[in-house]
ZADO-255654 format. One record per residue: z, y, x of N, C-alpha, C in turn; residue number from 1. Coordinates in steps of 0.001 Angstrom, whole numbers, always signed. Each point is the difference from the previous one (the first is absolute). Example, Ala and Ser with C-alpha at 12.3 -4.5 7.8 and 13.67 -1.06 7.14 Angstrom:
REM ZADO-255654
NODE        nz        ny        nx       caz       cay       cax        cz        cy        cx   num
NODE     +7800     -5690    +13190        +0     +1190      -890        +0     +1200      +900     1
NODE      -720     +1050      -350       +60     +1190      +820      +730     +1090      -770     2
END
This chain:
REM ZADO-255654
NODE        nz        ny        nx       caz       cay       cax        cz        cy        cx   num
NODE     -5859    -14658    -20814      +919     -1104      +246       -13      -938     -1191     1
NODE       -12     -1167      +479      +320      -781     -1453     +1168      -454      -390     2
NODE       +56      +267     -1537     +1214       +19      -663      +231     -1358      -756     3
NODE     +1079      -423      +116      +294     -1394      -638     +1219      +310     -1663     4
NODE      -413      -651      -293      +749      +100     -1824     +1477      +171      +419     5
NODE      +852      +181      -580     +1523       +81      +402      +720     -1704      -862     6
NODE      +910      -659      +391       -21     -1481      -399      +339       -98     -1252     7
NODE      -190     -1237      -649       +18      -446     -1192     +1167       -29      -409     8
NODE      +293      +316     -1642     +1460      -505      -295       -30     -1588       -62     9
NODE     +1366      -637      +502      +261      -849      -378      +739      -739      -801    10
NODE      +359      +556      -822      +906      +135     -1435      -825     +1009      -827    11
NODE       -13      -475     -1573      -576     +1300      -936     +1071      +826      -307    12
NODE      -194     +1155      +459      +898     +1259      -631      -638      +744     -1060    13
NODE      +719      +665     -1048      -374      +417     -1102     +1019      +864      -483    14
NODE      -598      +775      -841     +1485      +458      -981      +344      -948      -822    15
NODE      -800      -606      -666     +1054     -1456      -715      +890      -565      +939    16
NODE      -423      -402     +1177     +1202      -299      +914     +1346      +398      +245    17
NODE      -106     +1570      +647      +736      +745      -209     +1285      +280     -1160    18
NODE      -931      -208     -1578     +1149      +475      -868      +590     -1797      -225    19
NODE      -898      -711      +606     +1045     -1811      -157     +1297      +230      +708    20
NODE      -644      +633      +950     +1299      +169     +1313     +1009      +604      -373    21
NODE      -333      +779      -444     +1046     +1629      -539      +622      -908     -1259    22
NODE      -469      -363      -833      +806      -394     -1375      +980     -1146      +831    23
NODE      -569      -760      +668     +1085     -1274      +357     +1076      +593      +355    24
NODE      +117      +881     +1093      +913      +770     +1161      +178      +767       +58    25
NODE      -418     +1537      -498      +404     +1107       -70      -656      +552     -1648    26
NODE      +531      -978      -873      -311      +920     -1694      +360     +1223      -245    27
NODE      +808      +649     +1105       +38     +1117      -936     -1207     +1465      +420    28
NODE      -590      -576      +996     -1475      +287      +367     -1459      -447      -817    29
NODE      +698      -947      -869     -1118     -1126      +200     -1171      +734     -1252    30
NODE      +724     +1005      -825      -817     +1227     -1377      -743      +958      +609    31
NODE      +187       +45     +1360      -637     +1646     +1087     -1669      -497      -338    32
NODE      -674     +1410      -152     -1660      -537       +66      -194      -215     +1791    33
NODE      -992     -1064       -27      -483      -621     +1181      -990      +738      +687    34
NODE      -394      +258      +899     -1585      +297      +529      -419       +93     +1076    35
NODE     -1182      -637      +571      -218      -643     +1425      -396     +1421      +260    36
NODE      +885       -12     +1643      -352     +1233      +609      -809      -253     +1406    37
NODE       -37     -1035      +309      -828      -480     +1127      +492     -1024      +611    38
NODE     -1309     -1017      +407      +177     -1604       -77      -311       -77     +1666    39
NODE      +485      +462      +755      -164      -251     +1051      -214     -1091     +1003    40
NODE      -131      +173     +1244      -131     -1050     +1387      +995     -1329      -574    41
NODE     +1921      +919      -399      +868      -903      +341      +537      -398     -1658    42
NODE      +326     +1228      -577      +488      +251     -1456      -354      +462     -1119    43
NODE       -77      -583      -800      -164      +473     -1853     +1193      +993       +51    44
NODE      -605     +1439        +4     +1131     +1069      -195      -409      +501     -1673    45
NODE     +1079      +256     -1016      -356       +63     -1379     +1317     +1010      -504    46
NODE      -926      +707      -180     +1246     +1580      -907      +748      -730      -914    47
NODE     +1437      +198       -18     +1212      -477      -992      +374      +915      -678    48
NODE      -498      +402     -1470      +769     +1683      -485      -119     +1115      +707    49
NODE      +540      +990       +45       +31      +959      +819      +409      +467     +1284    50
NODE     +1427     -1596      +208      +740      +448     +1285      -542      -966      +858    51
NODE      -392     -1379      -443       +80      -948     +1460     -1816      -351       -99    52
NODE      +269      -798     +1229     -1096      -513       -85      +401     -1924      +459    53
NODE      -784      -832      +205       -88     -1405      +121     -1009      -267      +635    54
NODE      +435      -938     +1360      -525      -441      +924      -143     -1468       -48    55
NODE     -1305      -900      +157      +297     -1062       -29     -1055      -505     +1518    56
NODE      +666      -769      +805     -1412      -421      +641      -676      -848      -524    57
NODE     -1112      -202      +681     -1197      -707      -618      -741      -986     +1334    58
NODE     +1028      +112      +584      -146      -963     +1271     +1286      -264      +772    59
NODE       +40     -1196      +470     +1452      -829     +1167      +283     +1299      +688    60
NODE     -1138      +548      +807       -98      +387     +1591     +1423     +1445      -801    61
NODE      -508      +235     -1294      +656     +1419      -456     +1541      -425      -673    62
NODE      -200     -1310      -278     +1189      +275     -1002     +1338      -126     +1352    63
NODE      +147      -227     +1090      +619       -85     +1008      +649     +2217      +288    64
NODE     -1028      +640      +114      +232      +970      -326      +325      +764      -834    65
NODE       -85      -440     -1197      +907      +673     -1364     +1232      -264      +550    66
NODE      +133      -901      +731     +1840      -853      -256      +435      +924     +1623    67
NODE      -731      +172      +716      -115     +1557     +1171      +880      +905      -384    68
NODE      -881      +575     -1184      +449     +1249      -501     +1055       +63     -1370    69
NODE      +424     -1164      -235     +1197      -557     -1289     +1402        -9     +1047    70
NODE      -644      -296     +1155     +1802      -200      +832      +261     +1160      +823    71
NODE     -1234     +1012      +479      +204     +1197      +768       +36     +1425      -202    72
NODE      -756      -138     -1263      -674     +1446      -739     +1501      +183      -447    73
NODE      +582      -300      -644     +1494      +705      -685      +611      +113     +1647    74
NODE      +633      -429      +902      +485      +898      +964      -442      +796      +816    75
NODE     -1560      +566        +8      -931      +876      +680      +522     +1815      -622    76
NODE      -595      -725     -1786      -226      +892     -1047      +622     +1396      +576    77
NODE     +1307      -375      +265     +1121     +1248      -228       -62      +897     +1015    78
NODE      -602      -587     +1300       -56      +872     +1100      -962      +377      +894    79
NODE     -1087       +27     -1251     -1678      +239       +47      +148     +1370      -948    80
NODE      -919     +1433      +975      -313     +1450      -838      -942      -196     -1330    81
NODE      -707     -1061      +138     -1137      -371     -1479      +227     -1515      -556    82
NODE       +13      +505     -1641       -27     -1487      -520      -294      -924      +381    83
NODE      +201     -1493       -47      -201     -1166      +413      -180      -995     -1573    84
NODE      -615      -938       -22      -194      -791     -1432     +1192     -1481      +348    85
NODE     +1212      +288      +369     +1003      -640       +79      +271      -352     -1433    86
NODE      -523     -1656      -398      +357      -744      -839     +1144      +361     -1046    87
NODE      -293       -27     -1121     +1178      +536      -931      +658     -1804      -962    88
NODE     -1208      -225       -25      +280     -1940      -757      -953      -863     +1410    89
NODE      +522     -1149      -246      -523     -1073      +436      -527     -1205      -642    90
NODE     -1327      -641       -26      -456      -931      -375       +15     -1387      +387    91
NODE       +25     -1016      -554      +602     -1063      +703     -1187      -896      -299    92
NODE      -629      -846      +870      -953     -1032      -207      +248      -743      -919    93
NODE      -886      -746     -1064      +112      -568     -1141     -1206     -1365        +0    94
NODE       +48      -746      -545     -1233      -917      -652     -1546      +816      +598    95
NODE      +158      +632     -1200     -1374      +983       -58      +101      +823     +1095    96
NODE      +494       +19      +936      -204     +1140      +980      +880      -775     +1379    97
NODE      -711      +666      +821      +600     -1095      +970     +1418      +968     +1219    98
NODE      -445     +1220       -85      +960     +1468      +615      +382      +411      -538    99
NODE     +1342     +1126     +1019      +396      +547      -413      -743     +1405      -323   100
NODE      +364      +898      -692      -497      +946      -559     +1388     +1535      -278   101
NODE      -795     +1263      -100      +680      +961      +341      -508      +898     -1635   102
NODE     +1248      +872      -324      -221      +860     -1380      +126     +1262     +1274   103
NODE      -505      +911      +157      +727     +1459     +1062      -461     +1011      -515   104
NODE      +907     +1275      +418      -354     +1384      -466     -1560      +457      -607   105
NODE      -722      +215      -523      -854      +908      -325      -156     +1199      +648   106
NODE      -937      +861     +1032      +307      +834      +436     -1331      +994      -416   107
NODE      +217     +1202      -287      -927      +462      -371     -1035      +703     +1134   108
NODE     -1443      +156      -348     -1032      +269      +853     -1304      -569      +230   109
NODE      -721       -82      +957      -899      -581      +416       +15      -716     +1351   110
NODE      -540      -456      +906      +187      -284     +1395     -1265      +933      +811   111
NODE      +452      +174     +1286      -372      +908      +829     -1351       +32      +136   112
NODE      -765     -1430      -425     -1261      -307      +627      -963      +532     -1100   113
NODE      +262      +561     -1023      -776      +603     -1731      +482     +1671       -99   114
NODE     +1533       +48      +772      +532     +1361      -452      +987      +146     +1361   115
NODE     -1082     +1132      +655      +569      +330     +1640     +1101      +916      -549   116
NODE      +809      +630      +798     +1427      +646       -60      -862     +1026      -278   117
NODE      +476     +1550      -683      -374     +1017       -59      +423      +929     +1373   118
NODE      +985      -516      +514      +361      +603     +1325      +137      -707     +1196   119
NODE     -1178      -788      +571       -32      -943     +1014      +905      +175      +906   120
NODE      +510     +1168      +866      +562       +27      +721     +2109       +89      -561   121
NODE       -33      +359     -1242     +1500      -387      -459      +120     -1767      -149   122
NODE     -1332      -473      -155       +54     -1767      -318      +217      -300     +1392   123
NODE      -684      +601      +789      +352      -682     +1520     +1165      +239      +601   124
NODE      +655      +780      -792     +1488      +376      +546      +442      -774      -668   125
NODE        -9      -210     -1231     +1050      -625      -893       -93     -1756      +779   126
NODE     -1171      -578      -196      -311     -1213      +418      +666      -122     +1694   127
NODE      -423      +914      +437      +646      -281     +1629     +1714      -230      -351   128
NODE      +702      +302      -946     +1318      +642      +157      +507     -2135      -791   129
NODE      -842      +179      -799      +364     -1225      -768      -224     -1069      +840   130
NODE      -945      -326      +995      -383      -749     +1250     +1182      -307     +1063   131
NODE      +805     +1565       +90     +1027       -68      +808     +1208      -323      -614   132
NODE      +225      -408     -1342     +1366      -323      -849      -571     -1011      -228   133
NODE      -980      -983      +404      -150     -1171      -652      +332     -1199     +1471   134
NODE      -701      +650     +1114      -259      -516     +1304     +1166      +197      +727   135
NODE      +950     -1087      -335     +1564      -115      +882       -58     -1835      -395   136
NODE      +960       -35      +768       -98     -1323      +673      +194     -1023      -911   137
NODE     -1100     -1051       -79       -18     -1054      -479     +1125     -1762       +57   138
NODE      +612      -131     -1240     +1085      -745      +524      -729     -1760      +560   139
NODE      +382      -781      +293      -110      -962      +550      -924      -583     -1077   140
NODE      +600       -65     -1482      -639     -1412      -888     -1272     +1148      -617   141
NODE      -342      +929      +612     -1316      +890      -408     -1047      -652       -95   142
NODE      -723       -51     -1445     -1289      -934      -244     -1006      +152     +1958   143
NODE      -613      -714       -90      -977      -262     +1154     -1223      -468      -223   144
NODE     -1370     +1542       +39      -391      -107      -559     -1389      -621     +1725   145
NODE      -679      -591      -293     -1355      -401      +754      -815      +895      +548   146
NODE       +43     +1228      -599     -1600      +736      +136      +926     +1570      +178   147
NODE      +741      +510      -383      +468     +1271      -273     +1460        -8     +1019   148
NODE      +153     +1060      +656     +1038      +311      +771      -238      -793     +1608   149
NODE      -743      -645      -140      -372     -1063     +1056      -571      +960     +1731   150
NODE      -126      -654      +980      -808      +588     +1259     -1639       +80      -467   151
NODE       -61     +1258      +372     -1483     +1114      -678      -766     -1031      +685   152
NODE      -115      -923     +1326     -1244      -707      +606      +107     -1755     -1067   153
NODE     +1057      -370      -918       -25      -871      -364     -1136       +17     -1402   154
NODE      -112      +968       +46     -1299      +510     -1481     -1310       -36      +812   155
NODE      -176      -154     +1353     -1211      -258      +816     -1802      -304      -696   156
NODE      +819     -1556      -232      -714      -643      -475      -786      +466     -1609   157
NODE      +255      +804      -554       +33       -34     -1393      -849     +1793      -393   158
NODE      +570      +494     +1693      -823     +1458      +227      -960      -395      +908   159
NODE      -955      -915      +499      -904      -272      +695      -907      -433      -634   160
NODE      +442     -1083     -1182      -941       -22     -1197      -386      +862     -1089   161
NODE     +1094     +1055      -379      -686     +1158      -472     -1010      +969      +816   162
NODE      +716      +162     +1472      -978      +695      +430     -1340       +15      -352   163
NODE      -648     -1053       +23      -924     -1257      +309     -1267      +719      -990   164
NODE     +1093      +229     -1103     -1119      +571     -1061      -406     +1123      -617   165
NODE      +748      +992     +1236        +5     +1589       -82     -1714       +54      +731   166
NODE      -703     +1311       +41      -749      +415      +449       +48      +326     +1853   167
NODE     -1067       +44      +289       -13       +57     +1816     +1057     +1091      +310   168
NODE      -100     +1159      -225      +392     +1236      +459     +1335      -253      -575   169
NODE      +762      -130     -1067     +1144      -245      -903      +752     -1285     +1113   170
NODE      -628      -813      +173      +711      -985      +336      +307       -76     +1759   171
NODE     -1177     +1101      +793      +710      +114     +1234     +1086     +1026      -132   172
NODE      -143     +1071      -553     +1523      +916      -512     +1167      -883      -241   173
NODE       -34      -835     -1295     +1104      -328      -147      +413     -1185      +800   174
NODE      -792     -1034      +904      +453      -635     +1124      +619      +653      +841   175
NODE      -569     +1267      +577      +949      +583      +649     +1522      +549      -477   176
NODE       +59      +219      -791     +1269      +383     -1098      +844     -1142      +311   177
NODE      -469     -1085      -484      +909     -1070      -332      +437      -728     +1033   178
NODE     -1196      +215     +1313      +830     -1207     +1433      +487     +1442      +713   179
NODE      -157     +1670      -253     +1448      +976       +41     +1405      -529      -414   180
NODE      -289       -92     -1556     +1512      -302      -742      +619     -1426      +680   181
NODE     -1115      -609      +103      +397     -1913      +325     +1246      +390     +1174   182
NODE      -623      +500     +1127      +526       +78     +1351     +1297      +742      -288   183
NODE      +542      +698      -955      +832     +1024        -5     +1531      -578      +585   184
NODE      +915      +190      +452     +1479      -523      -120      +207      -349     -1475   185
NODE      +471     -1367      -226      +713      -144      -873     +1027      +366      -813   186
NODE      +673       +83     -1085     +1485      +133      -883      +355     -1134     +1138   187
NODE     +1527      +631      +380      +850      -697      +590     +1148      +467      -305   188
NODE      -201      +662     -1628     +1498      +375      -154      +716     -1598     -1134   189
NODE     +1159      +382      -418      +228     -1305     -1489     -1188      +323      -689   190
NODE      -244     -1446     -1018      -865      +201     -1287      +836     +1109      -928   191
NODE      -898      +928      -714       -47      +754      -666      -109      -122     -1229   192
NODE      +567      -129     -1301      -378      +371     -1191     -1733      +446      -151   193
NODE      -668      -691      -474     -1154      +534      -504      -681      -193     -1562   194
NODE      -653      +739      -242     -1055      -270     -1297      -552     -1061      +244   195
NODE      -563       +83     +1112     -1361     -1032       +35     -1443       +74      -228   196
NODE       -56      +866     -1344     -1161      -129      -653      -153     +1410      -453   197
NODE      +218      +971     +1004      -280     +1686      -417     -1416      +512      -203   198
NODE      -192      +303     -1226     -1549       +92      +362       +96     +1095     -1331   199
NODE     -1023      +513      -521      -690      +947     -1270      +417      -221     -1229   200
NODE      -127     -1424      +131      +298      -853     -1468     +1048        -2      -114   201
NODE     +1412      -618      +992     +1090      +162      -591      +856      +974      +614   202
NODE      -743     +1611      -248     +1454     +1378      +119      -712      +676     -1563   203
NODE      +596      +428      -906      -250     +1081     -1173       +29      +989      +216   204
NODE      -655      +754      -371       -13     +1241      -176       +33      +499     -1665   205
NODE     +1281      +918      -319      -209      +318     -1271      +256     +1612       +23   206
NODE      -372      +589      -516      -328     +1334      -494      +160     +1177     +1350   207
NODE     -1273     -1161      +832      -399      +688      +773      +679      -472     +1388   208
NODE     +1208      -310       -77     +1056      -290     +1771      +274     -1846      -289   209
NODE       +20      -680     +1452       +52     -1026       +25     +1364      -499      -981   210
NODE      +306      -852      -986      +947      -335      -723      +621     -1124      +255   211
NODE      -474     -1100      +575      +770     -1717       +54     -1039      -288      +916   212
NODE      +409     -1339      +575     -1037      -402     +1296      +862     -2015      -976   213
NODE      -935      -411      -233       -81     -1225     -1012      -544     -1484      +807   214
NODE      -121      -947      -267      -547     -1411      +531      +786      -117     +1083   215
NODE     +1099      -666      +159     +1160      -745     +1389      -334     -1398      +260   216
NODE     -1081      -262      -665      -376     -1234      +490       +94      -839     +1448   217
NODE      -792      +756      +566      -263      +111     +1750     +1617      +287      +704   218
NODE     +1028      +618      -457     +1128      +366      +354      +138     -1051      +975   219
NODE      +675      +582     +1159      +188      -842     +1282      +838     +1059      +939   220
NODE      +279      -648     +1562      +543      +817     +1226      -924      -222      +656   221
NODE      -127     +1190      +793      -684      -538     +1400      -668     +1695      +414   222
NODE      -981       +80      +402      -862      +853      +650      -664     +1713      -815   223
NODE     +1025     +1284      +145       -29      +405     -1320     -1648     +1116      +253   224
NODE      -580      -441     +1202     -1376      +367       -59      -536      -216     -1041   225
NODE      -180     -1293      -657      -382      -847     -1222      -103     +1126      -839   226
NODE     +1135      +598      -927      +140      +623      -868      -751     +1540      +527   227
NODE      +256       +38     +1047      -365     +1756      +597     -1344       +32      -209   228
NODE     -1056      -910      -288     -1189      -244      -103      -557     +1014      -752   229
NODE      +752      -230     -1185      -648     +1155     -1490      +142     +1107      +409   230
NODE      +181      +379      +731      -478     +1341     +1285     -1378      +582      -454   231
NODE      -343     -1233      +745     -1705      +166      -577      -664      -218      -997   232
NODE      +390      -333      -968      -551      -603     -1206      +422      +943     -1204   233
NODE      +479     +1040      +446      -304     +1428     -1140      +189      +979      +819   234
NODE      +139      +325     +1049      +530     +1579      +567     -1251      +223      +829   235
NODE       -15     +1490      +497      -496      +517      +935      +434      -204     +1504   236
NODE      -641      +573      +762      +576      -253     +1501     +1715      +904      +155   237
NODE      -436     +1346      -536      +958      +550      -492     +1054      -474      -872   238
NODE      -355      -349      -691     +1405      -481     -1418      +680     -1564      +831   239
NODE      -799      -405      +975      +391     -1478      +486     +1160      +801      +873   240
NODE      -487     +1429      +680     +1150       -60      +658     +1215      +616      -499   241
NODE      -372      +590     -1405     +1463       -15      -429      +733      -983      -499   242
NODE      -825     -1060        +4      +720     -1075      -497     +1396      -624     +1203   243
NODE      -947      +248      +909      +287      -889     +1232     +1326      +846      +283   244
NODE      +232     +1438      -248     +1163      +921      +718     +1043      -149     -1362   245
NODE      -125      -147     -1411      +844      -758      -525      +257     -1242      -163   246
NODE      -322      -728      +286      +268     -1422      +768     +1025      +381     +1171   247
NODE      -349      +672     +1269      +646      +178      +652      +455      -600     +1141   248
NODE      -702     -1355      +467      +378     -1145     +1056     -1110     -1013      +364   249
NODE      -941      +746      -403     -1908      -618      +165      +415      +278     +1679   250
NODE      -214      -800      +942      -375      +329     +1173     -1376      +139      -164   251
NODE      -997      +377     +1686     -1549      -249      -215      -216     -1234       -23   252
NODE      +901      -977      +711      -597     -1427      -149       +85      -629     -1511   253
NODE      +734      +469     -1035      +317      -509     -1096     -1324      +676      -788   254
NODE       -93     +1089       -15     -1081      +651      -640     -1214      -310      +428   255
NODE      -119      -847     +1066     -1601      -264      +150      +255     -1198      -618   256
NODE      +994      -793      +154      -116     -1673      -582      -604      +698     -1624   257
NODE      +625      +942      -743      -128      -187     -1070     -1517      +130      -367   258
NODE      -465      +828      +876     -1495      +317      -197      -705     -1621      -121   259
NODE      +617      -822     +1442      -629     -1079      -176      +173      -677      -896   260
NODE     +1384       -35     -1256      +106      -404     -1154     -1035      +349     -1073   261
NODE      -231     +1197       -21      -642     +1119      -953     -1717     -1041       +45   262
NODE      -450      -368     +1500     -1112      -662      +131        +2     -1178      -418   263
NODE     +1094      -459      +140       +24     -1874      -638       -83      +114     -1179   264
NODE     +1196      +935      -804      -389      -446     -1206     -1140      +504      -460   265
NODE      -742     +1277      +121     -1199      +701      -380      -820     -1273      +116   266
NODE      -522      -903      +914      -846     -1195       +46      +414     -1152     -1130   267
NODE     +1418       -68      -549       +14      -606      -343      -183      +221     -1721   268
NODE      +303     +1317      -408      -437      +254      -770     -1408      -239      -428   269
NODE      -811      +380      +718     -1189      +286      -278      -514     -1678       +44   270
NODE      +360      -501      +722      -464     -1679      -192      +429      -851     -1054   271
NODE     +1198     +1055     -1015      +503     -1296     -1230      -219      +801     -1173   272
NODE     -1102      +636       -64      +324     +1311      -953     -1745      -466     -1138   273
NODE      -365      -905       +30     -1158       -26      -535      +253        -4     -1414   274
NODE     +1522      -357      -697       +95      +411     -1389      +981     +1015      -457   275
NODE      +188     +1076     +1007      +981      +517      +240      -475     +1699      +880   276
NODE      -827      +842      -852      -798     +1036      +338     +1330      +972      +848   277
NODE     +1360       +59     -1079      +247      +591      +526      +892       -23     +1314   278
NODE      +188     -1385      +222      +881       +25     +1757     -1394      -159      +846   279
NODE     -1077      -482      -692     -1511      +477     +1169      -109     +1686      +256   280
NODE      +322      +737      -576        -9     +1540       +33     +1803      -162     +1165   281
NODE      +513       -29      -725     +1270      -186     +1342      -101      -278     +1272   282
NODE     -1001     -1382       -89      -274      -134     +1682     -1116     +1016      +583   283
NODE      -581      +435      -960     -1368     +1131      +515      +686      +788      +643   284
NODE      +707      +889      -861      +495     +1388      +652      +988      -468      +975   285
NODE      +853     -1187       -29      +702      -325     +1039      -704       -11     +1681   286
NODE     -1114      -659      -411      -899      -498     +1200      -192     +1388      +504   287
NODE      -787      +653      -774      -576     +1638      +141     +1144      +544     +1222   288
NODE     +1146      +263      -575     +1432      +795      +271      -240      -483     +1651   289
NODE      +208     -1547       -40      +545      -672     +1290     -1229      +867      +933   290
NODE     -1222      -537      -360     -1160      +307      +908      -255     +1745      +387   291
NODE      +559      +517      -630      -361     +1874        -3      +707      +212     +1109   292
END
């Protein structure tokens, strides 16, 4: 498949940036040692001392989502089973910087996609359980997001062109998969509380059991197939279904949508991943999972 670069920043982020920011607005941060922990799709994420870390985007499309997770993450936090990176300071757009910006918890670990759980099937419990304390009803002024929580046939277009560039045998499998999931009954319940953006990269795992599930960017209501996706994108057929019985309210029509989630994004991974090895390994084994 061919892979395209992930987009450009459009603002320079830096740690000089960072400690400009910090000395103007939060000095009593502003002495912590700095250090880029990964410059991602959306954000300059950069270790603050020992406890926090600092988020800055590095693009429009993102800095809309910091300000997501600045107005929602503190009333989620409290009634979620695993940490959340619910904002501790807030950054305020300046001259030199054009967004807002987030100081949040530090959480210790790795992410799922470098360091699998030592007990896959306690992560699929734990994760199913956190899925079901997160996925209750979305209030009215709930961000609204384009692509995530949305009707599984409105991603059509976007899984026909990935198809496109899978192999013969791969790509009649997962056509069939996907105009399965397409056809399925819809969510016709309220929008739902969701992640949005559940994937390898943002759940931790530290000393061994899943620890924080991180990035609220994507945070939205709507369709909680979306999130049920990461089903496939670390478990077994087995561990998916313990996920699914602590969860607890997967119908079959919800659980196939998610599969058809599990396929959208797996394509889409693999099509934006050309500087980015490791969400190209994410969509691999994702793809793999869906197609087995």
């Amino acid at each position: 498949m061919t892979a395209h670069r992930m987009p450009a920043a459009e603002v320079s982020v830096s740690v000089e940036l960072v400690r400009r920011l910090l000395d103007g607005q939060h000095p009593d941060l502003a002495g912590l040692p700095i250090e880029v922990l990964a410059n991602g799709w959306d954000n300059l994420v950069c270790r603050l001392g020992e406890e926090f870390l600092v988020r800055l985007p590095r693009r429009a499309a993102a800095a809309g989502l910091v300000a997501h997770e600045q107005r929602w993450l503190p009333e989620l936090a409290g009634r979620l089973p695993l940490p959340v990176p619910a904002p501790v300071r807030v950054g305020r757009p300046t001259e030199e910087y054009p967004w807002a910006w987030s100081v949040v918890p530090y959480f210790p670990g790795r992410i799922a996609a470098q360091a699998e759980p030592d007990d896959p099937w306690s992560a699929a419990t734990a994760l199913g359980g956190f899925l079901a304390a997160l996925h209750t009803p979305a209030p009215t002024e709930a961000p609204v997001n384009a692509f995530r929580g949305i009707a599984l046939a409105a991603r059509a277009e976007g899984v026909q062109a990935g198809l496109a560039h899978l192999g013969p045998a791969d790509r009649t499998t997962a056509r069939r998969i996907w105009e399965a999931a397409a056809a399925t009954p819809g969510w016709d319940g309220p929008p739902l509380w969701l992640h949005g953006d559940l994937h390898p990269a943002n759940i931790l795992v530290h000393r061994g059991r899943i620890s924080a599930v991180i990035d609220f960017g994507d945070l939205t209501g709507g369709d909680p197939a979306t999130d049920l996706s990461v089903a496939w994108m670390l478990f077994t057929p087995q561990q998916r279904a313990a996920l699914r019985q602590a969860y607890g309210r997967a119908d079959d029509a919800a659980w196939e949508r998610a599969r058809g989630w599990a396929l959208a994004l797996a394509l889409v991974f693999l099509s934006h991943s050309a500087d980015n090895p490791l969400m190209r390994g994410v969509g691999a084994r994702t793809l793999r999972a869906v197609l087995k």
